[in-house]
C-alpha positions in Angstrom: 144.6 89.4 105.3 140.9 90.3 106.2 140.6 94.2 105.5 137.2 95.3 106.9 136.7 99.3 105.8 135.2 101.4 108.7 133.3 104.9 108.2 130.6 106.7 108.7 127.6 106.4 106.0 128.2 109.2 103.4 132.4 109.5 104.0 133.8 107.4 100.9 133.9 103.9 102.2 132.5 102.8 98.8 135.5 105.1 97.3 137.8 103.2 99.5 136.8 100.0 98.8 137.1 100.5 94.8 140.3 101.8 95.6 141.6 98.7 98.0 139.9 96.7 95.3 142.0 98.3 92.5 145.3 98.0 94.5 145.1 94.4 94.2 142.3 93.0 97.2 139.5 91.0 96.4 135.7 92.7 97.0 133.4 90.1 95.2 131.8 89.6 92.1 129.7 92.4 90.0 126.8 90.0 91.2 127.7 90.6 95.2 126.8 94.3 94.5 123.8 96.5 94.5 123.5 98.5 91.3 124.6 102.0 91.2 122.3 104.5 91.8 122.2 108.1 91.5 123.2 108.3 95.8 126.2 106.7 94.8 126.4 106.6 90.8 129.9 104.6 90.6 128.4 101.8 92.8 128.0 101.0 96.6 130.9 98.2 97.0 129.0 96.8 99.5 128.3 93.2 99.5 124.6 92.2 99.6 125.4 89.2 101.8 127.3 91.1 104.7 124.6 94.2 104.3 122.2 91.7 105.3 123.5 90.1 108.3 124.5 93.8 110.0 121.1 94.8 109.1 119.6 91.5 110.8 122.0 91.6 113.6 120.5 95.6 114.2 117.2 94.6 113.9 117.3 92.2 116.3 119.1 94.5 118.9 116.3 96.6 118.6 118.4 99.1 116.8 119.4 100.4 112.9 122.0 102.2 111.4 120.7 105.9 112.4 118.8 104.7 115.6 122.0 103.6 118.2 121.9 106.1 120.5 121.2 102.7 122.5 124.3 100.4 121.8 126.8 100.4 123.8 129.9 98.9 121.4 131.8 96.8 124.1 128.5 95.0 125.2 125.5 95.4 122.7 126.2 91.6 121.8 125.8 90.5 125.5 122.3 91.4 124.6 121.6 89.1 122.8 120.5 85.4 123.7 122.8 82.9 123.0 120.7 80.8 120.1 120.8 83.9 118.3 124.6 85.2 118.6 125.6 81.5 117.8 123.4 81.7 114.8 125.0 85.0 113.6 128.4 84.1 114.2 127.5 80.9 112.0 126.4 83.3 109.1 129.4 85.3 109.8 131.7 82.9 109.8 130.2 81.1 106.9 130.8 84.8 104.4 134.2 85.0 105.7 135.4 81.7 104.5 133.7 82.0 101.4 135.7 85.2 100.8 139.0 83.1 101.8 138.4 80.6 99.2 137.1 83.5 96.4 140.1 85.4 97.3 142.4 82.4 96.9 145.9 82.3 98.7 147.6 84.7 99.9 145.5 87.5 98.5 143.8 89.6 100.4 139.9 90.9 100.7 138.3 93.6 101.6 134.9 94.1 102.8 132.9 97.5 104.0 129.4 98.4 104.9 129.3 101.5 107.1 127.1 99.5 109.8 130.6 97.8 110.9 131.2 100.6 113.2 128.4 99.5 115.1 128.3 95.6 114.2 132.5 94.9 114.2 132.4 93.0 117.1 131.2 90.2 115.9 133.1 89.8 113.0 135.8 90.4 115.0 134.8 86.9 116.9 135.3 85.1 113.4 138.4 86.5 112.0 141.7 85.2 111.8 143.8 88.4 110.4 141.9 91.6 110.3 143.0 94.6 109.3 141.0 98.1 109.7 141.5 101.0 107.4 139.0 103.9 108.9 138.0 106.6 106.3 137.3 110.1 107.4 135.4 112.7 106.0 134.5 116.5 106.6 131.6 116.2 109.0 129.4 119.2 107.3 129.9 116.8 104.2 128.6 113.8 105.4 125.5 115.8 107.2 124.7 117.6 104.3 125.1 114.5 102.0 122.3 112.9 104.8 120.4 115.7 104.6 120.2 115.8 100.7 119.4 112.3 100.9 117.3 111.7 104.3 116.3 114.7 104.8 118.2 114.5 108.5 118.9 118.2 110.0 122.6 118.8 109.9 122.8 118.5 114.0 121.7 114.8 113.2 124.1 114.3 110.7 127.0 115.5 112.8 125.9 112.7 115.9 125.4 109.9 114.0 129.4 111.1 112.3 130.4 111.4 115.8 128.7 108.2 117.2 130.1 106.1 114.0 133.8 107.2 114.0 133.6 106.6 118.3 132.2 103.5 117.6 134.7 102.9 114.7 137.4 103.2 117.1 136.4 101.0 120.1 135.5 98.1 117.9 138.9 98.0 116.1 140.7 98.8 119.2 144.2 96.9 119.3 143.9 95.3 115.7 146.4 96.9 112.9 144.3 99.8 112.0 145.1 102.5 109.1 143.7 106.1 108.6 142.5 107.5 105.5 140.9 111.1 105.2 138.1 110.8 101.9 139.5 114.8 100.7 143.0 113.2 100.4 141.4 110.4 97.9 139.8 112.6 96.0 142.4 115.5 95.5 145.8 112.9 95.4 144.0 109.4 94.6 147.4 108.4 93.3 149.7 109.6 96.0 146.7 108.6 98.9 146.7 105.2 97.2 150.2 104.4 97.3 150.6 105.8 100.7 147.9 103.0 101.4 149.9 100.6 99.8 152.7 100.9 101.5 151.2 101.1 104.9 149.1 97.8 104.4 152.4 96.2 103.3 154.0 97.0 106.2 151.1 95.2 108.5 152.2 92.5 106.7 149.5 92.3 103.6 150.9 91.0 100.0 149.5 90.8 96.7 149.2 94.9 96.4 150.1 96.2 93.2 150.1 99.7 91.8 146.4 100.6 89.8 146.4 100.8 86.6 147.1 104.3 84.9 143.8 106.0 85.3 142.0 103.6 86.9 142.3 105.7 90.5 141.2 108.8 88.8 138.2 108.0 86.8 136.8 106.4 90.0 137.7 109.3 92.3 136.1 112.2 90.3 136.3 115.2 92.1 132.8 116.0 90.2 131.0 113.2 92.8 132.2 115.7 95.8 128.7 117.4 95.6 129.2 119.3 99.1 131.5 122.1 99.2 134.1 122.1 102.3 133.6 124.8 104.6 135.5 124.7 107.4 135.0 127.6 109.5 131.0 126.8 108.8 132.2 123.4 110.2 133.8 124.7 113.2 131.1 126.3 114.5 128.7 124.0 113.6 130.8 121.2 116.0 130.5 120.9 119.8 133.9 120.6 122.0 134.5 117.2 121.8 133.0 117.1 118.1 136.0 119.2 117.3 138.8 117.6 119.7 137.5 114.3 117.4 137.8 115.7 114.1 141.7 117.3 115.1 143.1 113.8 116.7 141.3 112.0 113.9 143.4 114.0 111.3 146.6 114.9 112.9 147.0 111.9 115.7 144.3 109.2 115.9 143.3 108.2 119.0 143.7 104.7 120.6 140.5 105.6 122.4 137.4 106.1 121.1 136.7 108.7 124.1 133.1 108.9 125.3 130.0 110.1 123.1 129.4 114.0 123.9 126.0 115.0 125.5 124.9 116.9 122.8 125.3 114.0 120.4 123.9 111.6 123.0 121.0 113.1 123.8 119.8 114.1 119.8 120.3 110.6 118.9 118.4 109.4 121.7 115.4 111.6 121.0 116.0 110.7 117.4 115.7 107.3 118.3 112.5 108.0 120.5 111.1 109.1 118.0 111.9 106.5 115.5 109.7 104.3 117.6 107.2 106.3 117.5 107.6 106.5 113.7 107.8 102.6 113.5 104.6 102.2 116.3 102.5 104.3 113.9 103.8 102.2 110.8 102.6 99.4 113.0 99.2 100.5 113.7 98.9 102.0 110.0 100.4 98.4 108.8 97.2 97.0 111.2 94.7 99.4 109.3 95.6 98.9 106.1 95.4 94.6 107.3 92.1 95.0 108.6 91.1 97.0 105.9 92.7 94.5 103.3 90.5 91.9 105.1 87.4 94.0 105.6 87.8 94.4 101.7 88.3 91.1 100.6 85.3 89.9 102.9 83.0 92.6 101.2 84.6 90.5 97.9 83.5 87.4 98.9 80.0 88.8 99.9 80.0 90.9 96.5 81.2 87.1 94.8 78.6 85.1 96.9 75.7 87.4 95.8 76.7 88.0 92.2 76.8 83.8 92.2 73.0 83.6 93.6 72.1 86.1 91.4 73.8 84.5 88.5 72.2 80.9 89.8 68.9 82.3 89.9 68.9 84.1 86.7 69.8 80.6 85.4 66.9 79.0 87.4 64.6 81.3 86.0 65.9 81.0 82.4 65.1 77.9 83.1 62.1 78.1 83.8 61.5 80.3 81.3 62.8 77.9 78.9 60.7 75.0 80.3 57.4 77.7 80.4 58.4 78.2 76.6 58.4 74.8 75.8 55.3 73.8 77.6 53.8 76.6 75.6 55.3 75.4 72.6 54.1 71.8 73.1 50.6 72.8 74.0 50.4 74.8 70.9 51.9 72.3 69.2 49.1 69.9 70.9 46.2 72.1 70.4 47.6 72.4 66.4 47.4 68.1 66.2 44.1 68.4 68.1 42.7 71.1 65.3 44.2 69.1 62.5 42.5 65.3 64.0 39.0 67.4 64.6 39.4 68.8 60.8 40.1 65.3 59.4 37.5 63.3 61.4 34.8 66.1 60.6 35.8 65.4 57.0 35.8 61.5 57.3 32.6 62.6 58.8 31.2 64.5 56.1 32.9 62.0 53.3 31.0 59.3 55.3 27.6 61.4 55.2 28.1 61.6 51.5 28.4 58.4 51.1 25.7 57.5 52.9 23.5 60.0 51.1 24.6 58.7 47.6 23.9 54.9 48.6 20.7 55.9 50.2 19.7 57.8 47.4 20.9 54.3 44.9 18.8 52.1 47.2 15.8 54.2 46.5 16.8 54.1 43.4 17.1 50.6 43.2 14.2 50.1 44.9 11.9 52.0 42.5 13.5 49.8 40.3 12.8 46.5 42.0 9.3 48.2 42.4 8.5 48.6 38.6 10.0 45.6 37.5 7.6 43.7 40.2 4.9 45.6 39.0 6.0 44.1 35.0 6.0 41.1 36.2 2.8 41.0 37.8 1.1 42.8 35.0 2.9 40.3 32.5 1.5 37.3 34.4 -2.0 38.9 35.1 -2.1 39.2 31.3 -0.7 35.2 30.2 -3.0 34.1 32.9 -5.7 35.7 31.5 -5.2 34.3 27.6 -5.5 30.8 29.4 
């Protein structure tokens, strides 16, 4: 059997699910899960893989889970083209036999995400043996959990309660269907739970077994109720048909989901409008902070261009610098050869001179010499030639 848990965000589906889990159904993994969180601190029991595809499937109807003032339940998926619903019902039909096979034979699985009030119908194209258990909660409760956690004015709160549970009862209209009130699981978990059992048994699901001792209450802590019930605040809080809702949904469900009151209609609608305008502005503030991101990294690239001529001439001119340095350096070192040469040829020069003087100076020397020794001779042979 294919349980699907319907209920409006905020009611206990999560608490329902643990507890359809702990009777004996199979949810998934640890790993199919989103962590617990201090919105929901014993988990969300919601697989990631189904939250995905309902929030896809909203997106593309224009709509999400608070903005359906739109959708009408018997019809929304007639408004979609035909590539795209087939494509859908592939991923659909694709997580629903993987939970077949994970589940195994004969045991039944259970699956909840409160966006199945609005997106059951087409699941509902893919199943083979669904079951619905719808969870119901104090209305006040649910609007003041929203507005603790959305910071949505109760009035809100109580539409989108009444537009889910509506919508929870159209979609699952003439499948086997069970109701379950969230106050009952947490003040009786035990005796709720069995009551459970026993009608799921009759609808034909096996594989049920009673929890473990314990296990119901130390998921269903009373202390997780953080809203107190008021009911007479409630009562006057609730339109007409708010009301007539919340008595047939607790002391004779309807087979018909009845039709969504004006009040309800027309604050999800604005709600809605408004949402749009929300997500326009997010558009055009997405398409500043785009053109900004561009502008930026164009400055950047400017900035990067003009740091890298800068750097590229700081190189050229320590180039040039460096070639100015050696030119300096090599006609210093040119001018220091040139000093040296003229120093060594003046002194070859005055070596020379010296030399020069000194053999000029022997020559005379020699000459004188020559001179006197002529002279001798002379005298000598004047002096023999005069004895003969």
């Amino acid at each position: 059997m294919q349980i699907f848990v319907l209920g409006m965000h905020r009611s206990g589906t999560s608490a329902l699910a643990r507890t359809l889990a702990l009777l004996g159904c199979h949810a998934g993994d640890a790993s199919d899960f989103p962590a617990a969180d201090e919105a929901n601190p014993r988990g969300y029991w919601e697989r990631r893989d189904v939250w995905r595809l309902n929030e896809d499937l909203l997106q593309a109807l224009g709509a999400s889970w608070d903005e359906v003032g739109h959708l009408n339940p018997d019809l929304f998926l007639s408004a979609l083209p035909t590539a795209d619903l087939e494509e859908f019902e592939r991923r659909a039909r694709e997580i629903v036999a993987g939970l077949d096979v994970t589940a195994g034979a004969g045991r039944p699985w259970v699956v909840k995400d409160p966006r199945l009030c609005l997106t059951f119908p087409l699941w509902r194209r893919v199943l083979e043996s669904p079951v619905c258990v719808i969870i119901e909660r104090s209305p006040l409760s649910v609007a003041r959990s929203l507005a603790s956690r959305d910071a949505f004015p109760l009035a809100l709160g109580l539409a989108l309660w009444e537009r889910h549970l509506r919508s929870a009862l159209a979609v699952s209209a003439g499948l086997p269907r069970l109701f379950v009130r969230y106050e009952d699981l947490i003040d009786r978990p035990r005796e709720t739970a069995g009551r459970l059992r026993l009608e799921l048994q009759a609808l034909g699901v096996r594989g049920l077994a009673e929890p473990e001792e314990g296990a119901l209450e130390a998921f269903l802590d009373p202390a997780l109720e953080r809203h107190p019930r008021e009911p007479d605040v409630e009562a006057d809080l609730l339109n007409p048909p708010q009301r007539a809702l919340l008595d047939a949904l607790r002391d004779d469900p309807p087979e018909e989901a009845g039709a969504l009151s004006l009040g309800a209609r027309d604050l999800l609608e604005r709600h809605a409008a408004a949402g749009r305008q929300r997500a326009a502005r997010r558009v055009e503030i997405e398409d500043l902070y785009a053109r900004l991101a561009e502008t930026t990294a164009n400055a950047e690239r400017e900035r990067a261009a003009f740091e890298a001529g800068l750097a590229k001439a700081a190189e050229s001119a320590k180039a040039e610098r460096a070639a100015r340095e050696e030119g300096e350096r090599q006609a210093v070192l040119a001018l220091a050869a040139e000093r040296e040469m003229r120093e060594r040829t003046e002194a070859n020069a005055r070596l020379l001179t010296e030399q020069a003087r000194a053999l000029q100076e022997k020559v005379a020397q020699d000459s004188a010499a020559f001179a006197l020794e002529h002279a001798e001779r002379l005298r000598l042979e004047t002096a023999l030639a005069r004895e003969r």
